[in-house]
N, C-alpha and C positions, 0 to 999 in steps of 0.2 A: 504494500500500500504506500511503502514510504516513498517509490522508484515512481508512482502515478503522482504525489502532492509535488514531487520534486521538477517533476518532468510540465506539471501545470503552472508553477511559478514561473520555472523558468519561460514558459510560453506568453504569460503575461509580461513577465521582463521584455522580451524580446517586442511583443504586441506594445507596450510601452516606449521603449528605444527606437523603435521605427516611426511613430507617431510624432512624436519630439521631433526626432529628425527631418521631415515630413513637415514641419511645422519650421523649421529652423530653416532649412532650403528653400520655403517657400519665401519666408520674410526676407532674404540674402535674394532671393533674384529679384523680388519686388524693389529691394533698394538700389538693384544694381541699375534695373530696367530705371528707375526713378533718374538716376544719375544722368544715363544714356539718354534719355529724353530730357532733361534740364540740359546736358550740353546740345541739343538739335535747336532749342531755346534759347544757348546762350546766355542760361542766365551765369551770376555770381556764386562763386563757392560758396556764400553764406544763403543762397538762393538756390541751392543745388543740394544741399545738407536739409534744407526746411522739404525741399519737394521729394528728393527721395522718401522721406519720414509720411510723407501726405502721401503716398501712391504704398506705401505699408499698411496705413491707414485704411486704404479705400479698400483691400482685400476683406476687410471684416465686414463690411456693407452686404454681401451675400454670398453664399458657398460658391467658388467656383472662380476662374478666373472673367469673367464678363465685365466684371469692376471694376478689375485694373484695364484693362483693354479698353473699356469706355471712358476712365480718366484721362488716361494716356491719351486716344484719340480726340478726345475735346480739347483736354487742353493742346497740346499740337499742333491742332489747326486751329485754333483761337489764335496762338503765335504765330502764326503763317507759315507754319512750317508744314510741303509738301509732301504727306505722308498718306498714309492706303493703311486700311484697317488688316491686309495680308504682311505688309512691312512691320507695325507692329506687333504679330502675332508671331513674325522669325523672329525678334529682337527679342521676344519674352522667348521663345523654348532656347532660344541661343544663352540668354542671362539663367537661365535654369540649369543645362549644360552647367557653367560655367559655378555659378552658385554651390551645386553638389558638388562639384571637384573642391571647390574653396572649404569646405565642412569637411570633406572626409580626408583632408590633408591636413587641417587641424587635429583630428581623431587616434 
């Protein structure tokens, strides 16, 4: 019995450790994506540190990424920056790429 409690924890550890992470990779490409798009902006490093923070932010607004996708595309082209809602949907799996390698190289 002790080899099924042991084997169950351990499954929720792991069910645990993938979720976190899952949650840490997520926030790390939302800021990176944030960045990427504050420089198509042009704004200011202290303008580029507030909007990555506000495009982490907009993820919690609803399950899934459409959040950030429709941030990112408003504000962009409010800036007149010439973008396509397919440009920004590479830029995020590429910052997501990119994000997991940055965590699991911490790890």
């Amino acid at each position: 019995m002790t080899d099924f409690n042991d084997r169950e924890r351990a499954e929720e550890a792991k069910f645990a450790f993938d979720n976190e992470n899952a949650f840490r990779i997520a926030a790390r490409r939302n800021r990176l994506l944030g960045q990427w798009a504050a420089e198509k902006m042009s704004l200011t490093a202290e303008e580029t540190e507030a909007y990555a923070k506000a495009v982490v932010q907009a993820d919690f607004e609803e399950a899934g990424d459409e959040d950030v996708v429709r941030k990112l595309l408003g504000d962009l082209t409010a800036a007149g920056v010439d973008i396509d809602e397919a440009q920004v949907r590479k830029a995020l799996e590429e910052k997501a790429i990119e994000a997991r390698r940055q965590l699991l190289d911490k790890l």
